[in-house]
Each structure stands twice: as structure tokens, then as C-alpha cells.
C-alpha positions as CSV (number, residue, x, y, z in Angstrom):
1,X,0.0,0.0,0.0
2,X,1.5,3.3,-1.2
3,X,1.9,6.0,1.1
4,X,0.6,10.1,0.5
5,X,0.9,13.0,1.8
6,X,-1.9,15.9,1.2
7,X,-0.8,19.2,2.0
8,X,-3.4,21.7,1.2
9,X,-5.0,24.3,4.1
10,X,-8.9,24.3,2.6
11,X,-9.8,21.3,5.1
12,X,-12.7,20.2,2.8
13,X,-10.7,19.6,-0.1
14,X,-8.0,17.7,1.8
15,X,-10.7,15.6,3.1
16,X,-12.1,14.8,-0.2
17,X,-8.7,14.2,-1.7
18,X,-8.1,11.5,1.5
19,X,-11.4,10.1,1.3
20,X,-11.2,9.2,-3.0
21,X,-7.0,8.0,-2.6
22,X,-8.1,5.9,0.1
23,X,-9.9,3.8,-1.9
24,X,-7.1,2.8,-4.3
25,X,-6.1,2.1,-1.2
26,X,-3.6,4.7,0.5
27,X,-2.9,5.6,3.5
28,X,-3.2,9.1,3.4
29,X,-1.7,11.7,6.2
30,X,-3.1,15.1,6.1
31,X,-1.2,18.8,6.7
32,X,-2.9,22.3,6.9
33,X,0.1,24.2,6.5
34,X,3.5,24.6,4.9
35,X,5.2,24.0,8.0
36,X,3.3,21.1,9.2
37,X,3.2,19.3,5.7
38,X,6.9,19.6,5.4
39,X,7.8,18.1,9.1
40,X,5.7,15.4,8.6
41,X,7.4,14.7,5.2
42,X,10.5,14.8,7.4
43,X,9.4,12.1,10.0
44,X,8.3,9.1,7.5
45,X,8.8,8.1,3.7
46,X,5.7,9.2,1.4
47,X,5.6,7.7,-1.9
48,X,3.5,11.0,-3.1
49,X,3.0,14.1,-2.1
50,X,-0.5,15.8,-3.1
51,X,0.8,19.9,-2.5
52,X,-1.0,23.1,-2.4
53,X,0.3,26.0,-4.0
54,X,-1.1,28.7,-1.2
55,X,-0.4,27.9,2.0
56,X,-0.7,30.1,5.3
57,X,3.3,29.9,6.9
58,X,5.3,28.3,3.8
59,X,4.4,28.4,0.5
60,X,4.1,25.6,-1.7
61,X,6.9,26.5,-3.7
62,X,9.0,26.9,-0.4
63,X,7.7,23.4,0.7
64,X,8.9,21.7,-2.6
65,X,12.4,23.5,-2.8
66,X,13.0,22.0,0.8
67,X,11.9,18.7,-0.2
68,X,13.7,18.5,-3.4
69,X,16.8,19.2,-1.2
70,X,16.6,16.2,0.2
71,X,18.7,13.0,-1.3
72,X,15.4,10.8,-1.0
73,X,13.2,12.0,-4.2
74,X,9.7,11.7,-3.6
75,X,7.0,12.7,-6.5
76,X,5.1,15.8,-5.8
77,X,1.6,16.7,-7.2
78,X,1.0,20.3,-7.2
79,X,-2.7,21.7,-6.4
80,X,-3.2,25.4,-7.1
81,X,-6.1,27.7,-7.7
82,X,-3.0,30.3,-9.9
83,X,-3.3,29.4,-13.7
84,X,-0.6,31.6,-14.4
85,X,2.0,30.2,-16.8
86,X,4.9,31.6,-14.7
87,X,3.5,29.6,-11.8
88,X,2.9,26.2,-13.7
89,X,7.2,26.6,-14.8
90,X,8.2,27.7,-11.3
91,X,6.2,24.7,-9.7
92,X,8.0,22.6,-12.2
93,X,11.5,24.1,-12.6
94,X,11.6,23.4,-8.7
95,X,10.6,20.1,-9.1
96,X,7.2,19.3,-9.0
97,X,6.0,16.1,-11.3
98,X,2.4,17.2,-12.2
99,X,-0.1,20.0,-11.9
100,X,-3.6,20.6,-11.3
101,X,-5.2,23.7,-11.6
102,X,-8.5,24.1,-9.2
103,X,-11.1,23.4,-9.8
104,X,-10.2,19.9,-10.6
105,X,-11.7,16.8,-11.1
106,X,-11.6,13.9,-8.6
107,X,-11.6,11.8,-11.6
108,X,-8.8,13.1,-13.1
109,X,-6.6,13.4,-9.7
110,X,-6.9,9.9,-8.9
111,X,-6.5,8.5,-12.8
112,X,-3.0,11.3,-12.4
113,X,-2.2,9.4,-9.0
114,X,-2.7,5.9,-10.4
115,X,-0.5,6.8,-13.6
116,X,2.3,8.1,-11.0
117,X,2.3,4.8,-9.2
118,X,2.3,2.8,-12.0
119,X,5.4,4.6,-13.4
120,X,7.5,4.3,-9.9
121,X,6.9,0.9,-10.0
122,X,8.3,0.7,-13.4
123,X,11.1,3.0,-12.2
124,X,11.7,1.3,-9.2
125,X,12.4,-2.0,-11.3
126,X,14.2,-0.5,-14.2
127,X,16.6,0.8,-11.7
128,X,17.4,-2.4,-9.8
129,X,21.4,-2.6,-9.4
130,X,23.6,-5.5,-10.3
131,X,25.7,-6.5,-6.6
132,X,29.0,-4.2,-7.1
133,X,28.2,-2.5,-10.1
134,X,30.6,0.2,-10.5
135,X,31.0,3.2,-13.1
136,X,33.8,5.1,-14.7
137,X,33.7,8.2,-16.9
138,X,37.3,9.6,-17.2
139,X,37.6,11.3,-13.3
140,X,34.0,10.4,-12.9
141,X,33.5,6.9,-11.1
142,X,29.9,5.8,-9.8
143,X,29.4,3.3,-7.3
144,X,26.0,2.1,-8.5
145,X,25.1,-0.3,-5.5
146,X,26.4,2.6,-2.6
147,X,25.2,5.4,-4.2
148,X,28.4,7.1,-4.2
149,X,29.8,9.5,-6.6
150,X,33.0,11.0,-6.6
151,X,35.0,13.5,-9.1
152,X,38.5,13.2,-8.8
153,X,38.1,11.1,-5.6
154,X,36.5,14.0,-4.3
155,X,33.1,12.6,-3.3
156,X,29.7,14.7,-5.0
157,X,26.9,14.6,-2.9
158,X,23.6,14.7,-5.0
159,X,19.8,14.3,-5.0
160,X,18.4,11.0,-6.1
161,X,16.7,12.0,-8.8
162,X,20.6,13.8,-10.1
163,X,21.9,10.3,-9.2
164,X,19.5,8.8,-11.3
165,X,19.8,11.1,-14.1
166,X,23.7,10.6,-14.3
167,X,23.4,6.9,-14.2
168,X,21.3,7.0,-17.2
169,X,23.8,9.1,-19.3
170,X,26.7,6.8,-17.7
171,X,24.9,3.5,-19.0
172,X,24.3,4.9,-22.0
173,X,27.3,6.3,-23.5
174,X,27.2,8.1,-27.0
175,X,23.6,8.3,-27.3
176,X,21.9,11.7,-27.4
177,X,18.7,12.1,-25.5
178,X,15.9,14.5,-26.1
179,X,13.9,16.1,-22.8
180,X,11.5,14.0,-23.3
181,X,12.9,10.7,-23.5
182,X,15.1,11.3,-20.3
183,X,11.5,12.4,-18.8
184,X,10.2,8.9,-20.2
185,X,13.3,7.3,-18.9
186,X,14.4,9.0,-15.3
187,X,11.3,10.5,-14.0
188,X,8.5,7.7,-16.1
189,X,6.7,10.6,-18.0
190,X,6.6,12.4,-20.8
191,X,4.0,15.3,-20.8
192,X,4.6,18.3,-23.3
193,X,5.9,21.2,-21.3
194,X,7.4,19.3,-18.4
195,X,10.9,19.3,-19.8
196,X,11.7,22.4,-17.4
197,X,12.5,19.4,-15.4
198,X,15.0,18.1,-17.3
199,X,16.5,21.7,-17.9
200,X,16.4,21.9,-13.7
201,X,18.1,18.7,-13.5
202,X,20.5,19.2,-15.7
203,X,22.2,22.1,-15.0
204,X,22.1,21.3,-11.1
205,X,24.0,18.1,-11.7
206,X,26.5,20.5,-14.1
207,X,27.3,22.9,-11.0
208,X,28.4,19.7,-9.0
209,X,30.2,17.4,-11.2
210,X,31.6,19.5,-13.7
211,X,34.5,21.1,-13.4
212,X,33.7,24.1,-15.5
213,X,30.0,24.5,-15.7
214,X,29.8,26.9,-18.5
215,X,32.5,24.5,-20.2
216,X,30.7,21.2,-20.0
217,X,32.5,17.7,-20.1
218,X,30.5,15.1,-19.2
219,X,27.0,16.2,-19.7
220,X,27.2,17.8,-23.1
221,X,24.2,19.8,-25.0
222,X,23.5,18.9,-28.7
223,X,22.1,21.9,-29.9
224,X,18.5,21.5,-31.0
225,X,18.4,17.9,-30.2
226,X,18.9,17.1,-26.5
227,X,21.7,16.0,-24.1
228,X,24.2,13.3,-24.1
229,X,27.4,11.4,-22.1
230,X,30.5,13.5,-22.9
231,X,34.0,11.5,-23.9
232,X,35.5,9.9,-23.0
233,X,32.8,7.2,-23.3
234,X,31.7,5.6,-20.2
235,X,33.4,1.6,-19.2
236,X,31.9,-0.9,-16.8
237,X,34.2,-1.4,-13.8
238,X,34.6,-4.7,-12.2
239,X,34.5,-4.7,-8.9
């Protein structure tokens, strides 16, 4: 049984969001606040988060820039009553993985919900790791089963979803990836306008593995195409 978090501070919507998710079934913990929601997203693993745009305390926005802080990436649904394009790309350049404008449709939220979880459990198999699996990209070596990425031996702490993102371009070396095809492949999606994402992703995993962001070595971008592993070309490592 999956796990999800509603943060949203108009108590009769968070009810009715709890009451439909339950039936899939969730368990479902409810937050009125910014602050509250992102303490109790501190305290226990959520396999969704269901997240209100306006909040009384912290903002959604705030909440999601904290939580995409975190090593452990958790998907986030963003609820907001703004239609405002600038919103929609803020919400998603910080790292949300859907949006629903309010009013919405019950229907639609849980069909939404039941796509995510149906996509991490895809993600969750295509990303099993092989027992002492390791990575090299010139000074770039990945310890697949740990986690661990280091740059010259000098170790790079980054997000899961960063982690995940390298791997990809690691275990693929020489292909060239467009937004959405990383989107298909990293996050399990691939809606039009969500590759702000990608954009995010990319140049946050640039400012800690490279050595010269604006100079680019091992992420590289092929204009008007998409992104792909920089040489040289990546080589399994037996452990």
C-alpha cells in the first residue's frame, strides 16, 4: 500500500482528496500548513506528495524546494487555484511532477495518482542494481550499488533524482537524449511542457560534477536535439 501526503490548508478539499485515494487504497496523512506538511514529510517516507500551491506559513513552492533538497526523491503533485503560466514553470523548474489547476476533477486526480504509481513501480524495477556495479567516466566513477559519486576522488553529494539522471547518461554512453525521453526514462513521464525538469536537473548536476560548468565535459548539450554522455565514453568497472 503506497503512502501520501496531502498538504493543502482548505480542510474540505483535503478531506475529499483523502477520502477518494483511500480507496485505491492509500494511506493518506493530512497537513494544513506549509510547515506542518513539510515536518511530517521529514518524519516518514511518502511515496506521493498531493501539494497546495497557497499555504498560510510556507508556501508551496518553499515546501517543494526543501523537499527536493533532500537525497530521497519523492514525486510531488502540485494543487493550485494560480493558472498563471509563470507559476505552472516555477512549480516545475523546482521540481514538482504534475499540476492541477482548481477546480479539478476527482476523476482526473486519482486516474493522475494511479498513472504516477504505475510509473515508480516501473522506475523502481528499471533501476534495480547489479551486486557491485561500478562506473567510470574519465575522473567520474559511480558506485552504482552505494550510491556514491565521486569527481577526482572528491566525493559529490547529489539528490536521487541527479543520481539517477547521471546513471542513465553513464549506462548509455554516446547516445543523445531529447527532454522527453530522459523524462520517459528517469522521472516515467513524458507530458509536453514538463521538460523544465529536465532543464532543472541538468544544470544542477552541471554545477556539481563538472569542473567548468559553462565549459561542459560530461553532460554535453547537442544543440536542438537534446543531451548526451561527454567523452571519454563511459566503461563498466569490475569490482
Amino acid at each position: 500500500m503506497r503512502n501520501v501526503l496531502v498538504i493543502e490548508d482548505q480542510q474540505d478539499i483535503a478531506h475529499l482528496v483523502r477520502l477518494h485515494l483511500q480507496d485505491l487504497p492509500c494511506n493518506v496523512e493530512l497537513a494544513f500548513d506549509g510547515h506542518e506538511g513539510l515536518a511530517a514529510a521529514h518524519k516518514q517516507h511518502f511515496d506521493l506528495v498531493v501539494l497546495d500551491l497557497m499555504l498560510p506559513g510556507m508556501d508551496g513552492l518553499e515546501v517543494c524546494r526543501r523537499l527536493r533538497e533532500r537525497p530521497v526523491y519523492t514525486p510531488i503533485m502540485m494543487l493550485t487555484a494560480k493558472a498563471a503560466e509563470l507559476d505552472r514553470v516555477l512549480g516545475l523548474e523546482l521540481g514538482a511532477d504534475d499540476y492541477l489547476t482548481k477546480p479539478f476533477s476527482i476523476r482526473e486526480l486519482v486516474a493522475r495518482v494511479k498513472a504516477m504509481f504505475r510509473r515508480l513501480e516501473h522506475l523502481e524495477s528499471a533501476t534495480a542494481t547489479v551486486p557491485g556495479e561500478t562506473l567510470r567516466c574519465g575522473e567520474l566513477f559511480i558506485d552504482v550499488e552505494k550510491r556514491d559519486v565521486r569527481v577526482d576522488d572528491v566525493p559529490v553529494a547529489l539528490t536521487s533524482k541527479e543520481f539517477d539522471l547521471l546513471l542513465h547518461f553513464v549506462r548509455n554512453p554516446g547516445r543523445v537524449y531529447t527532454r522527453l525521453q530522459l523524462l520517459d526514462a528517469v522521472w516515467g513521464y513524458g507530458y509536453d511542457g514538463y521538460e523544465h525538469n529536465v532543464n532543472c536537473h541538468i544544470n544542477r548536476l552541471r554545477a556539481k560534477v563538472e569542473k567548468d560548468q559553462a565549459r561542459p565535459q560530461i553532460i554535453l548539450t547537442v544543440r536542438g536535439v537534446g543531451y548526451k554522455l561527454g567523452e571519454p565514453q563511459a566503461a563498466l568497472a569490475e569490482s
